[in-house]
Short mmCIF file of the C-alpha atoms (twelve columns), coordinates in Angstrom:
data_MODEL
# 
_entry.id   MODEL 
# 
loop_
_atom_site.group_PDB 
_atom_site.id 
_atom_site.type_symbol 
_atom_site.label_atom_id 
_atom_site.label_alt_id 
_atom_site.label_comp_id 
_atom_site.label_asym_id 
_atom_site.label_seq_id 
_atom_site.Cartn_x 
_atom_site.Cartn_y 
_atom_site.Cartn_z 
_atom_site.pdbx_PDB_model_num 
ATOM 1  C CA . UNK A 1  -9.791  -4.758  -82.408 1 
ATOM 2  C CA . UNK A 2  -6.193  -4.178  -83.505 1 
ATOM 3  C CA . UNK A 3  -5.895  -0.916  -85.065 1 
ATOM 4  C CA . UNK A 4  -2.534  0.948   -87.315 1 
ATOM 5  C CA . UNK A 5  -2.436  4.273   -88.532 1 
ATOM 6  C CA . UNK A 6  -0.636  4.370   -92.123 1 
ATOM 7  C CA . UNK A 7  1.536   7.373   -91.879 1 
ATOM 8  C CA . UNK A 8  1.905   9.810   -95.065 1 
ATOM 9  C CA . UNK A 9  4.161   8.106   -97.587 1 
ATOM 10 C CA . UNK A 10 4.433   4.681   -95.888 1 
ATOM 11 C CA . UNK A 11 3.902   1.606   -97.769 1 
ATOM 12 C CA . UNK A 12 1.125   -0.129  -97.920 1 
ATOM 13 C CA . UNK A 13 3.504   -3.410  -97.201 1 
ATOM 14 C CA . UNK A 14 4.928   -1.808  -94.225 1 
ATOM 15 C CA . UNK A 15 1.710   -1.091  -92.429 1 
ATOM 16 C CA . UNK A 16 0.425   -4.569  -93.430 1 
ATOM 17 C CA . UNK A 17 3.599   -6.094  -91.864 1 
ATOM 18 C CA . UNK A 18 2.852   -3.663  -88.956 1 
ATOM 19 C CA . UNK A 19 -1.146  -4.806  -88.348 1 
ATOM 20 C CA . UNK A 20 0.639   -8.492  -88.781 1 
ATOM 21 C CA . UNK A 21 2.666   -8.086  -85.987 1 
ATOM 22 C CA . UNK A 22 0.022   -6.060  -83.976 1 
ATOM 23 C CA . UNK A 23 -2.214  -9.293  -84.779 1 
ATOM 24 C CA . UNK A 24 -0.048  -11.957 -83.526 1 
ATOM 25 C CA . UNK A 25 1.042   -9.577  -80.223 1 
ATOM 26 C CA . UNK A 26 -2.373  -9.620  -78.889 1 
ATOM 27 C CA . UNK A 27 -3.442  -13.198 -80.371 1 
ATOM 28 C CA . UNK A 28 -6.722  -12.366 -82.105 1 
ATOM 29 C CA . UNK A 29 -5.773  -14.922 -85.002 1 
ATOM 30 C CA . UNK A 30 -5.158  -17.744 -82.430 1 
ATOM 31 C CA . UNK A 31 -7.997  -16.709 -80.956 1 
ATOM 32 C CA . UNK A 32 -10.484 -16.715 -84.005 1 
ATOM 33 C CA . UNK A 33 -8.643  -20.300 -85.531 1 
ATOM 34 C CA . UNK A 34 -9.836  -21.648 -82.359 1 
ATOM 35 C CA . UNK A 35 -13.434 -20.526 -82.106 1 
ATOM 36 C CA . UNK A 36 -13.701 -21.804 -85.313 1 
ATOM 37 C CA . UNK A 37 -14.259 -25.442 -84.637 1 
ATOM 38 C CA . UNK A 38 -15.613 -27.522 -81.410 1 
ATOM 39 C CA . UNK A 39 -12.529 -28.018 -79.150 1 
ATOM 40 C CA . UNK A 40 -12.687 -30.839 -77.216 1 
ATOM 41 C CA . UNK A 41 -11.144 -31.346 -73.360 1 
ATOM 42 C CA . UNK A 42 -8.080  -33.239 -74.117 1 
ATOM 43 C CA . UNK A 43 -7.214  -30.550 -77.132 1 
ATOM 44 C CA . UNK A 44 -8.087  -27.983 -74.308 1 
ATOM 45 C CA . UNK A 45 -5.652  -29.261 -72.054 1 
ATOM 46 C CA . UNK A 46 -2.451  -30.051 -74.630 1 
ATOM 47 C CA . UNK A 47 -3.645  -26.220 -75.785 1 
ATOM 48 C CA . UNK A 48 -2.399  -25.081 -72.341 1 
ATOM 49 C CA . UNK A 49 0.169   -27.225 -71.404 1 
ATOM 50 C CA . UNK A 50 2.237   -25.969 -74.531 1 
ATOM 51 C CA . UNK A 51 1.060   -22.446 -73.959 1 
ATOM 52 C CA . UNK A 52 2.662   -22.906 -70.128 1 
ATOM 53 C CA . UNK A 53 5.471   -24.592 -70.783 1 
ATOM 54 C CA . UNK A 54 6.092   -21.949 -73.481 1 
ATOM 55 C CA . UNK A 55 6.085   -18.857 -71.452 1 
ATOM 56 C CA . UNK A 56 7.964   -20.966 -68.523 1 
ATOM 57 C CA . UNK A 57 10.906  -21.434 -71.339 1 
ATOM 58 C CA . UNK A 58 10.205  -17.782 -72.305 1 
ATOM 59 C CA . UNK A 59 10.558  -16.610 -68.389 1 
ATOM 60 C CA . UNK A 60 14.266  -18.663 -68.071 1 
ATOM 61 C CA . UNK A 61 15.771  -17.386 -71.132 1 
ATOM 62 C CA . UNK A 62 15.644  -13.901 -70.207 1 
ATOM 63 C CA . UNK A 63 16.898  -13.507 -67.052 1 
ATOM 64 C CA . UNK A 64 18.523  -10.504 -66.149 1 
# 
């Protein structure tokens, strides 16, 4: 579970924006959008294919 501290004097906006961010990092939305429904084998399979050819894009634009 994704956890902030709100420091003294912060906005609550900030920290919000923070937890967002925190949220999307780790993938717990993703996550809980897709235990929401039945997910078949084809969707299971596009799922992953995007999500691999996503971090193979990811690992070619920043090479050192």
């Amino acid at each position: 579970m994704p956890e902030i501290v709100v420091k003294k004097g912060e906005p609550i906006d900030r920290a919000l924006k923070r937890l967002k961010s925190k949220i999307e990092t780790e993938g717990t939305l993703e996550e809980f959008r897709r235990r929401r429904q039945h997910e078949t084998l084809t969707q299971r399979k596009k799922r992953k294919a995007k999500s691999a050819a996503k971090k193979k894009n990811q690992k070619y634009r920043f090479v050192p």
